[in-house]
N, CA, C and O atoms as a GROMACS GRO file, in nm:
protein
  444
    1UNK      N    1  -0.999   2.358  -1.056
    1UNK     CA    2  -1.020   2.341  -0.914
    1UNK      C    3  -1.161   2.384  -0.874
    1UNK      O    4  -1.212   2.345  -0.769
    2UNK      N    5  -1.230   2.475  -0.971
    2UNK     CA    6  -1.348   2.534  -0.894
    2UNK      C    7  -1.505   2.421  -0.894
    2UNK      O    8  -1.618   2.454  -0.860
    3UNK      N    9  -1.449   2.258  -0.956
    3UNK     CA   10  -1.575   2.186  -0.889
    3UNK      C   11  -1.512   2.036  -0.809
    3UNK      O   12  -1.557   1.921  -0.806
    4UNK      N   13  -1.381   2.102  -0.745
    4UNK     CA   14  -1.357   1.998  -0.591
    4UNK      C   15  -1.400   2.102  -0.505
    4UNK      O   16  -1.394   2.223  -0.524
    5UNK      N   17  -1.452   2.030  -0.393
    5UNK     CA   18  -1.507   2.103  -0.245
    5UNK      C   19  -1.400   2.121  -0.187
    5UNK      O   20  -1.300   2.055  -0.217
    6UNK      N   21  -1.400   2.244  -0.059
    6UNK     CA   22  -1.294   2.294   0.017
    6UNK      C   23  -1.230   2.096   0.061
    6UNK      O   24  -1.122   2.037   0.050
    7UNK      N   25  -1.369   2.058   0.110
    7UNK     CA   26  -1.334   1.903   0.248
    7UNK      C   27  -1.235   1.868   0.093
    7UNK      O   28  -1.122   1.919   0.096
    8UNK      N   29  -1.265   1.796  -0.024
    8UNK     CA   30  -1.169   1.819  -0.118
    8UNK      C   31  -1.022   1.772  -0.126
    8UNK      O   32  -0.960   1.669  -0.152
    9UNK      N   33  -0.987   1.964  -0.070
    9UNK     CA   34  -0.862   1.997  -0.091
    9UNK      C   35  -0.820   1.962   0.064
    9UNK      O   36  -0.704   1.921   0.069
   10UNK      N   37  -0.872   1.968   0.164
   10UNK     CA   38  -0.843   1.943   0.293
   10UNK      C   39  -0.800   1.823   0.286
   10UNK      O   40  -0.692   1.804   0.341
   11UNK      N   41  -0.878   1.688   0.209
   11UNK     CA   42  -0.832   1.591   0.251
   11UNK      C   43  -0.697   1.483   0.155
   11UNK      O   44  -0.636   1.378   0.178
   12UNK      N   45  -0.702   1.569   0.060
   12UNK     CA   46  -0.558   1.572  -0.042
   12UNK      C   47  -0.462   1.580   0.061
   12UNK      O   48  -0.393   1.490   0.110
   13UNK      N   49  -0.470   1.719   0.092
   13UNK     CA   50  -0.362   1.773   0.146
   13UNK      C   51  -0.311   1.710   0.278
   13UNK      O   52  -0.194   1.703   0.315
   14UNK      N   53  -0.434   1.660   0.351
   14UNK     CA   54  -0.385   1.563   0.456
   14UNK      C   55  -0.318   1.460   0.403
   14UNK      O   56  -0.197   1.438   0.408
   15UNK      N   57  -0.408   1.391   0.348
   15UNK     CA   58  -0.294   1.247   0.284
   15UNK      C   59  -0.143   1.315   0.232
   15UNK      O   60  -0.030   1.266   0.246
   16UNK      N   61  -0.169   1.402   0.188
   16UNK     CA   62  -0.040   1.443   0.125
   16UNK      C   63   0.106   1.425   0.236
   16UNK      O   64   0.222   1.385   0.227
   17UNK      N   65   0.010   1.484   0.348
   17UNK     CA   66   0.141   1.569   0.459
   17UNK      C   67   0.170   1.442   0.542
   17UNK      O   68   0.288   1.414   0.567
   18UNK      N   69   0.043   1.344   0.596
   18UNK     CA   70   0.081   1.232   0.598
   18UNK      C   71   0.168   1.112   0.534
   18UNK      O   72   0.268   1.056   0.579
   19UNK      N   73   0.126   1.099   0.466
   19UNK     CA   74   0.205   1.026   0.358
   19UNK      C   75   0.300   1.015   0.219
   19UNK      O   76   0.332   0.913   0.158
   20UNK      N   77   0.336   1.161   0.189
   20UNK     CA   78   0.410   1.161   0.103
   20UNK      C   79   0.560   1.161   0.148
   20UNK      O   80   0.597   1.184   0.263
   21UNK      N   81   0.654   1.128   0.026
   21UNK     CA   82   0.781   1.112   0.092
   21UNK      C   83   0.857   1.248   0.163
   21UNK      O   84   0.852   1.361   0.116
   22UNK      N   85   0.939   1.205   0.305
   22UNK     CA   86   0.974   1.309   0.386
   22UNK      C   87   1.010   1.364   0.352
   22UNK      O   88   0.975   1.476   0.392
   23UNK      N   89   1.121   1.364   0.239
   23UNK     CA   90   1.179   1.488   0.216
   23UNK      C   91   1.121   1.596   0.162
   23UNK      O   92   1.192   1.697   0.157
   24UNK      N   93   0.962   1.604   0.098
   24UNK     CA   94   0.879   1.737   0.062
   24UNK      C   95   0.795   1.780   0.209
   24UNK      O   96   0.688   1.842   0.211
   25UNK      N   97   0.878   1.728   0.341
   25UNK     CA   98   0.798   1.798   0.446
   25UNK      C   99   0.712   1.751   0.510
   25UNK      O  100   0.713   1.811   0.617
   26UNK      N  101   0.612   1.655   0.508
   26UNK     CA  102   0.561   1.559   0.597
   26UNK      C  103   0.589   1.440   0.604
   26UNK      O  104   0.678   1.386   0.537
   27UNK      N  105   0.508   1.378   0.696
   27UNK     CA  106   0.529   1.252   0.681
   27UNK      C  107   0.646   1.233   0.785
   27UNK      O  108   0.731   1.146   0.766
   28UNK      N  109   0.648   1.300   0.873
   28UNK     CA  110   0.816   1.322   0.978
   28UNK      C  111   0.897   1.174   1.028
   28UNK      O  112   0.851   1.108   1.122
   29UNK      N  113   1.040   1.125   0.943
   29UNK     CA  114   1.092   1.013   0.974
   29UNK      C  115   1.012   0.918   0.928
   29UNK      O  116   1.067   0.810   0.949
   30UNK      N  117   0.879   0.902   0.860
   30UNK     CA  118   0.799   0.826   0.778
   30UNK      C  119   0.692   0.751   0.884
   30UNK      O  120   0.637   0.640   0.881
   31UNK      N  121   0.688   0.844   0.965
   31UNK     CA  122   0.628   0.786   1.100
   31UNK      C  123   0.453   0.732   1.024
   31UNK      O  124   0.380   0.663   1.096
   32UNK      N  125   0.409   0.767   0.897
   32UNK     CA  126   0.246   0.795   0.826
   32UNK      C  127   0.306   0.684   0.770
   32UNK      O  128   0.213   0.607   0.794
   33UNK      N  129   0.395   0.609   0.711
   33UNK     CA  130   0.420   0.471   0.622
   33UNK      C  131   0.446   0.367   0.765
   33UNK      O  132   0.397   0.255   0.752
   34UNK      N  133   0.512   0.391   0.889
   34UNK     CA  134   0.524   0.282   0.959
   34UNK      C  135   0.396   0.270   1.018
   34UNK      O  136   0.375   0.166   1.080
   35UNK      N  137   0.285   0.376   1.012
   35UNK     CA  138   0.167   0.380   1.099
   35UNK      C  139   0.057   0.274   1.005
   35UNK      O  140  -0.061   0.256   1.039
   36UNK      N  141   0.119   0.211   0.888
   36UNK     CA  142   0.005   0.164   0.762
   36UNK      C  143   0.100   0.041   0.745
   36UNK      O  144   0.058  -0.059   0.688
   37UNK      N  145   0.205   0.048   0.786
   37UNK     CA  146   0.280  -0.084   0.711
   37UNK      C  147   0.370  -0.130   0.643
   37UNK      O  148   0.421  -0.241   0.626
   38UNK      N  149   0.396   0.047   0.580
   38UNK     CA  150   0.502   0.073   0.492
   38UNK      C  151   0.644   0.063   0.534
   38UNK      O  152   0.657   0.110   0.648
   39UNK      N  153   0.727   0.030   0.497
   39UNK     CA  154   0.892   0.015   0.490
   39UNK      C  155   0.947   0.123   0.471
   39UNK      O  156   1.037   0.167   0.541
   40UNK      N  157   0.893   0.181   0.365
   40UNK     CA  158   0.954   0.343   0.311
   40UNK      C  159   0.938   0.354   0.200
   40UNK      O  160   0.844   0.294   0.147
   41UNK      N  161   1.036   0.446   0.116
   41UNK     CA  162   1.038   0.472  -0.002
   41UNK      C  163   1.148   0.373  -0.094
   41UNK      O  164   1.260   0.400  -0.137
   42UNK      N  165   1.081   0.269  -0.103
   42UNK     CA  166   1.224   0.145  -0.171
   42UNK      C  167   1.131   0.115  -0.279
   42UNK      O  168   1.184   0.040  -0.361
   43UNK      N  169   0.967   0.160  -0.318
   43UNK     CA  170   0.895   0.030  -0.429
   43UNK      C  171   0.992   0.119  -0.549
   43UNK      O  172   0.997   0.241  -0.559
   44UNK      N  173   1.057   0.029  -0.624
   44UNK     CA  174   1.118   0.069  -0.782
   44UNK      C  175   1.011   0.081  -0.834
   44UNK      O  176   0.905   0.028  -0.798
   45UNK      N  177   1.040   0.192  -0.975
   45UNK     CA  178   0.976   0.216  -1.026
   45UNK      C  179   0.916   0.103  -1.115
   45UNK      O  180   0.988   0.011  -1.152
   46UNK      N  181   0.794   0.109  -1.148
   46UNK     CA  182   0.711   0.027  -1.216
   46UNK      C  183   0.620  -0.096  -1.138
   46UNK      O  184   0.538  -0.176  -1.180
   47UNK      N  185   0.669  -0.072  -1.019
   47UNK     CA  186   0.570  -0.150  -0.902
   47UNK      C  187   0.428  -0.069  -0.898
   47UNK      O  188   0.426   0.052  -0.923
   48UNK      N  189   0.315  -0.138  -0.866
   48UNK     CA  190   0.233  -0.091  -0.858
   48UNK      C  191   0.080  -0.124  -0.761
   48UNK      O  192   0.039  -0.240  -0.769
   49UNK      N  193   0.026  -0.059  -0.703
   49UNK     CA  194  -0.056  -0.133  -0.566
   49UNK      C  195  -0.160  -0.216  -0.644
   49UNK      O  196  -0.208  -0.192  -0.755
   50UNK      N  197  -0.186  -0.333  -0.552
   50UNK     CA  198  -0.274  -0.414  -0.562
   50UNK      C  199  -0.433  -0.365  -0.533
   50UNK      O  200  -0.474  -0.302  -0.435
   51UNK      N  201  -0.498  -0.405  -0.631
   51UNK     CA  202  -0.646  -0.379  -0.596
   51UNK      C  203  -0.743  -0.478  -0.579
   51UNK      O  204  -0.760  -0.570  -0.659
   52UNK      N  205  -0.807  -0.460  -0.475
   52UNK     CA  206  -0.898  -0.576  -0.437
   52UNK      C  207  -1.044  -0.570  -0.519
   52UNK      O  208  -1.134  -0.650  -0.493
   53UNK      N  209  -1.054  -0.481  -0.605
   53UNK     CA  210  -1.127  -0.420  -0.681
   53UNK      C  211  -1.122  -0.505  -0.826
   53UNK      O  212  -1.210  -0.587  -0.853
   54UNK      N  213  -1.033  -0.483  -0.897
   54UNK     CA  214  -0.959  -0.568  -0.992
   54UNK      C  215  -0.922  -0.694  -0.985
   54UNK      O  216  -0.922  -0.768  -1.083
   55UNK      N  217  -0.881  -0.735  -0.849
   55UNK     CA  218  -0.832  -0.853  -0.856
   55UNK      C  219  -0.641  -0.874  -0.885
   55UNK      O  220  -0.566  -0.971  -0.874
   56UNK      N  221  -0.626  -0.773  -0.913
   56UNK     CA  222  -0.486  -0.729  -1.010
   56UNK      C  223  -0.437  -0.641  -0.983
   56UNK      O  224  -0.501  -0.570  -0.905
   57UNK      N  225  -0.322  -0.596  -1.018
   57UNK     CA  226  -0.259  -0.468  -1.015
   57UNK      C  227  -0.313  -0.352  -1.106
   57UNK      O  228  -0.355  -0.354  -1.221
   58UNK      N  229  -0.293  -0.231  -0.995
   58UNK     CA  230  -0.391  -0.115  -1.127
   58UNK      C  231  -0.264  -0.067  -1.162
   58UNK      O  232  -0.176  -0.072  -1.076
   59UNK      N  233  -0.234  -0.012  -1.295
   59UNK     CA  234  -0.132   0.040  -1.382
   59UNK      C  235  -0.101   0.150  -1.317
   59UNK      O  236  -0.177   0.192  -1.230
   60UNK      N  237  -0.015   0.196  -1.342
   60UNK     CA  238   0.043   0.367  -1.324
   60UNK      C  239   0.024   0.462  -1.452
   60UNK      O  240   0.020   0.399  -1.557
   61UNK      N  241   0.014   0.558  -1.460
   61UNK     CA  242  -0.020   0.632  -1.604
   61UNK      C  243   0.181   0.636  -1.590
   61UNK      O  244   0.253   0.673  -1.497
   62UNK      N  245   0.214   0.580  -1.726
   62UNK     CA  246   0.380   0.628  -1.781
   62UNK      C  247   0.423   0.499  -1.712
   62UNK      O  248   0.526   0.466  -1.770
   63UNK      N  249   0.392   0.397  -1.604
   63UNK     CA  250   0.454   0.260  -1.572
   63UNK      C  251   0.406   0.151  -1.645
   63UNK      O  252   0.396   0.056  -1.567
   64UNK      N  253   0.372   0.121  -1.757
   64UNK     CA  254   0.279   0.065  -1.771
   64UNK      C  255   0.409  -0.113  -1.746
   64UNK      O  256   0.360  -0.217  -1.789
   65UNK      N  257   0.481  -0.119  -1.714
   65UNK     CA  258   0.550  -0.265  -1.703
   65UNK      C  259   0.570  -0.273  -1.557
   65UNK      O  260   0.677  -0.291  -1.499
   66UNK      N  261   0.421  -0.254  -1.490
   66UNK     CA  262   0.460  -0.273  -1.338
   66UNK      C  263   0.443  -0.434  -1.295
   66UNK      O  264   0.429  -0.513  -1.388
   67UNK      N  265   0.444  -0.480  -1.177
   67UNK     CA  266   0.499  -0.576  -1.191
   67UNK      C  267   0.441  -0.589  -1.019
   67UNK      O  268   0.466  -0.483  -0.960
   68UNK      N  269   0.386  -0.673  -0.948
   68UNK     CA  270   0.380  -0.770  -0.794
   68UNK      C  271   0.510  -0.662  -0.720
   68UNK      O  272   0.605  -0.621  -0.788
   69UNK      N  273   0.497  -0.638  -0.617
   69UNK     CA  274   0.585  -0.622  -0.482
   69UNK      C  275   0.653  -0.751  -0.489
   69UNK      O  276   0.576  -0.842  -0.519
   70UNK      N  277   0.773  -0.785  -0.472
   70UNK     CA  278   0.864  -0.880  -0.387
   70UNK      C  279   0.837  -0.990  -0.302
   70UNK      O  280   0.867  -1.108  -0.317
   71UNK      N  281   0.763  -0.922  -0.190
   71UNK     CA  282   0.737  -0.967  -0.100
   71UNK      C  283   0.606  -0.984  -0.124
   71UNK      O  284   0.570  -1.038  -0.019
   72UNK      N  285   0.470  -0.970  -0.220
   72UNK     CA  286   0.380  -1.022  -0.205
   72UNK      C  287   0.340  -1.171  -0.329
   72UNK      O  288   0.235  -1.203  -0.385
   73UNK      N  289   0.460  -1.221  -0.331
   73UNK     CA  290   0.461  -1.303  -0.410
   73UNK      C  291   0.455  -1.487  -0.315
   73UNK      O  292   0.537  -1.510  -0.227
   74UNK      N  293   0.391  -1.551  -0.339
   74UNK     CA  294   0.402  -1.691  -0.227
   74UNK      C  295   0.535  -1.805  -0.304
   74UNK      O  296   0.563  -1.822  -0.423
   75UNK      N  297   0.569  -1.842  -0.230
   75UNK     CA  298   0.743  -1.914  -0.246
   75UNK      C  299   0.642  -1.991  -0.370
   75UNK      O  300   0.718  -2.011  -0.465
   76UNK      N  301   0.534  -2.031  -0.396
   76UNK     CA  302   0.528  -2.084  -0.531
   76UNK      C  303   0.469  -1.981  -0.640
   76UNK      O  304   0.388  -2.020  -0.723
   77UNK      N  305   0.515  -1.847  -0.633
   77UNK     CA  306   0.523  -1.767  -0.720
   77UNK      C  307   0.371  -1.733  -0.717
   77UNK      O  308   0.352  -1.627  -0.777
   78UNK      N  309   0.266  -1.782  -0.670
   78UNK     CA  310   0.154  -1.769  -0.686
   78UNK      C  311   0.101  -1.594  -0.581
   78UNK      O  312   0.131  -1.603  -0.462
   79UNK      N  313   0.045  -1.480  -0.615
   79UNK     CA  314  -0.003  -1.357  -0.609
   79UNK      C  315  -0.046  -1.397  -0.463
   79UNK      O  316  -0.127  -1.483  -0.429
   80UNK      N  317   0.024  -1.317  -0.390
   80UNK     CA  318  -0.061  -1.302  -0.197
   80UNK      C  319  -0.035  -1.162  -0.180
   80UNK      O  320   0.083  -1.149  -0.149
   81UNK      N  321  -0.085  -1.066  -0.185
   81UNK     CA  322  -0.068  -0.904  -0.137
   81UNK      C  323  -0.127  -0.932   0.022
   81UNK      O  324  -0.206  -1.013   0.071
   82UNK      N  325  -0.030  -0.803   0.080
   82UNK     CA  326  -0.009  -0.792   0.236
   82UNK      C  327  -0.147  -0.740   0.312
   82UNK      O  328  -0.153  -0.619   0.330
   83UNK      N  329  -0.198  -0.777   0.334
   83UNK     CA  330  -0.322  -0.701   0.393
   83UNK      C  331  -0.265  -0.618   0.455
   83UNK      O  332  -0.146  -0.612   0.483
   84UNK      N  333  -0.368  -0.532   0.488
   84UNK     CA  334  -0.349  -0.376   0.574
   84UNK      C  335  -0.327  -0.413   0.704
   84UNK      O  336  -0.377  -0.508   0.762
   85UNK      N  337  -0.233  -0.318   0.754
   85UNK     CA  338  -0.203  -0.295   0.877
   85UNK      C  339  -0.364  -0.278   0.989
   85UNK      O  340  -0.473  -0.256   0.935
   86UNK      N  341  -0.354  -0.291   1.116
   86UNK     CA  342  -0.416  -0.287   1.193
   86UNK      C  343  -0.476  -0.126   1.206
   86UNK      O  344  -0.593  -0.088   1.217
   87UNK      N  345  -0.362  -0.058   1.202
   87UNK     CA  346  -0.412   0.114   1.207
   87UNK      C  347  -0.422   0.115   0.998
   87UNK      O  348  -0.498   0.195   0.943
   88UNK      N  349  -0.365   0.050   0.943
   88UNK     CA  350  -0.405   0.096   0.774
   88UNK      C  351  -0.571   0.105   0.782
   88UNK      O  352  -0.647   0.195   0.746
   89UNK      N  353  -0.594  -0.012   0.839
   89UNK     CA  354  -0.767  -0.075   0.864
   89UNK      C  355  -0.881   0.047   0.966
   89UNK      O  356  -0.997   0.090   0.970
   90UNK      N  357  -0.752   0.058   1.034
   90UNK     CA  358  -0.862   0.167   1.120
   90UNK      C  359  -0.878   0.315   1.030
   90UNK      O  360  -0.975   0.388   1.010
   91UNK      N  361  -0.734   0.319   0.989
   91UNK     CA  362  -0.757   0.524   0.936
   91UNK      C  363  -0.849   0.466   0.785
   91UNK      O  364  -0.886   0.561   0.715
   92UNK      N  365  -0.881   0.351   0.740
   92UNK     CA  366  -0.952   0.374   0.628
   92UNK      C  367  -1.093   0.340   0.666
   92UNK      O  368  -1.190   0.374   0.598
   93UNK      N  369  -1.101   0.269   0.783
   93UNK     CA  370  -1.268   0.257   0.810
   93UNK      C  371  -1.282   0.432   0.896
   93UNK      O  372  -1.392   0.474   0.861
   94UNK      N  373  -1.237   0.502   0.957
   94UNK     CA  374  -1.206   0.636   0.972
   94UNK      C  375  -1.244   0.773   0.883
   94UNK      O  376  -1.282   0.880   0.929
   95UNK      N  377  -1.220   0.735   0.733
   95UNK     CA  378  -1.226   0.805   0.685
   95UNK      C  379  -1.316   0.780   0.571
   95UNK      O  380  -1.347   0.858   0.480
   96UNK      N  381  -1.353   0.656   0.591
   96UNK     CA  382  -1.551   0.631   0.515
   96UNK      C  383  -1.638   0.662   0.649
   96UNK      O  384  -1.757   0.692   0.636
   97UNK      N  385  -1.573   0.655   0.793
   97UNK     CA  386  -1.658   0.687   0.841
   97UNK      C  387  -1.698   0.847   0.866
   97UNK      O  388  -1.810   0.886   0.900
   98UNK      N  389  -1.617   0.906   0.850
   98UNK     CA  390  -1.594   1.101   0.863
   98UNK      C  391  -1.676   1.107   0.710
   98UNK      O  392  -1.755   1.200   0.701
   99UNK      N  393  -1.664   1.026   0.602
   99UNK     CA  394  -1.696   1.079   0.489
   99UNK      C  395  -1.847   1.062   0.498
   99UNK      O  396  -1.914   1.162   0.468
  100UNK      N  397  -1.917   0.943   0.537
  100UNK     CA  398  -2.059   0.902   0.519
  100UNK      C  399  -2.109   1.039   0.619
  100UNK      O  400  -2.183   1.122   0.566
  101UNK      N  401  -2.078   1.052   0.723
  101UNK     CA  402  -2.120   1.170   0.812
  101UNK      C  403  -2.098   1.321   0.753
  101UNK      O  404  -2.178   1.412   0.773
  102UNK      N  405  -1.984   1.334   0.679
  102UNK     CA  406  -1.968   1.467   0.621
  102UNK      C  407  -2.112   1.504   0.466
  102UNK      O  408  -2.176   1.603   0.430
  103UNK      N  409  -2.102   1.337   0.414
  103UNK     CA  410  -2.195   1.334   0.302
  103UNK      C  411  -2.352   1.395   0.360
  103UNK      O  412  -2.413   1.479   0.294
  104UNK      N  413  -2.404   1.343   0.487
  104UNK     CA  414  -2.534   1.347   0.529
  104UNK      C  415  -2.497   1.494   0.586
  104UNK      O  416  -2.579   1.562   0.524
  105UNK      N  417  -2.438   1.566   0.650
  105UNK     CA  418  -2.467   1.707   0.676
  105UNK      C  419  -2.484   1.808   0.572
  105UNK      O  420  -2.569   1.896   0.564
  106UNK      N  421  -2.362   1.774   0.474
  106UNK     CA  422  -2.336   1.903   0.356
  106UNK      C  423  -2.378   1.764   0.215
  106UNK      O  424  -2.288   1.681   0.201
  107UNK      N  425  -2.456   1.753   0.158
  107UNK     CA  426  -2.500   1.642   0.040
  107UNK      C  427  -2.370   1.709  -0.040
  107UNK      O  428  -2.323   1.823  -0.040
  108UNK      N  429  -2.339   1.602  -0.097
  108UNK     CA  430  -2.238   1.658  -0.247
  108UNK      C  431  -2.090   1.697  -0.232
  108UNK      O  432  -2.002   1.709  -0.317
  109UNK      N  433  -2.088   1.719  -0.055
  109UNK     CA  434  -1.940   1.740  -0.047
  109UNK      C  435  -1.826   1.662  -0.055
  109UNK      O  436  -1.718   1.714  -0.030
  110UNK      N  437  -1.832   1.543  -0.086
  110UNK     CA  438  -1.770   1.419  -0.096
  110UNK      C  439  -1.750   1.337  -0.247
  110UNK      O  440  -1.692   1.233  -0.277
  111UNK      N  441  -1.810   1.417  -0.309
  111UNK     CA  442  -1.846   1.391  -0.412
  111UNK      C  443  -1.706   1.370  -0.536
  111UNK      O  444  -1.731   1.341  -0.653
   0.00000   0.00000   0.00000
């Protein structure tokens, strides 16, 4: 732990309390998954998020037979992932924008 920055662990821990499943305590009634788009806690195991990065699905470390969402599949089987929610879009332009500003006060804290 001693070369992540405090901002770091602050912002783990937010995503965490936001978005992890309710029953470890945040995330209250899943109000952080309906605020992004999410349904809940239903993806079976070996599903895995789409990256616009890749082009593809990124693996899970221990899933490695993951497999398309359900629903982001087009009736001719052909790959369509869900774009982001309206607030998914805002809390992530949000939090490159807190980050580019946190980078220029403290250099390296973002790092």
């Amino acid at each position: 732990m001693r070369d992540r920055t405090f901002l770091d662990i602050a912002i783990q821990h937010t995503l965490e309390g936001c978005f992890a499943p309710p029953e470890y305590g945040g995330n209250r009634q899943g109000g952080g998954w309906r605020m992004i788009g999410i349904e809940g806690d239903s993806q079976p195991l070996g599903y895995s998020l789409f990256s616009q990065e890749l082009g593809g699905y990124r693996e899970r470390d221990g899933h490695p037979m993951s497999t398309p969402n359900p629903d982001e599949r087009g009736p001719d089987g052909e790959l369509r992932p869900r774009p982001l929610s309206t607030d998914g879009r805002a809390i992530q332009a949000n939090i490159a924008q807190l980050t580019g500003f946190l980078e220029q006060v403290v250099p390296g804290a973002c790092l």
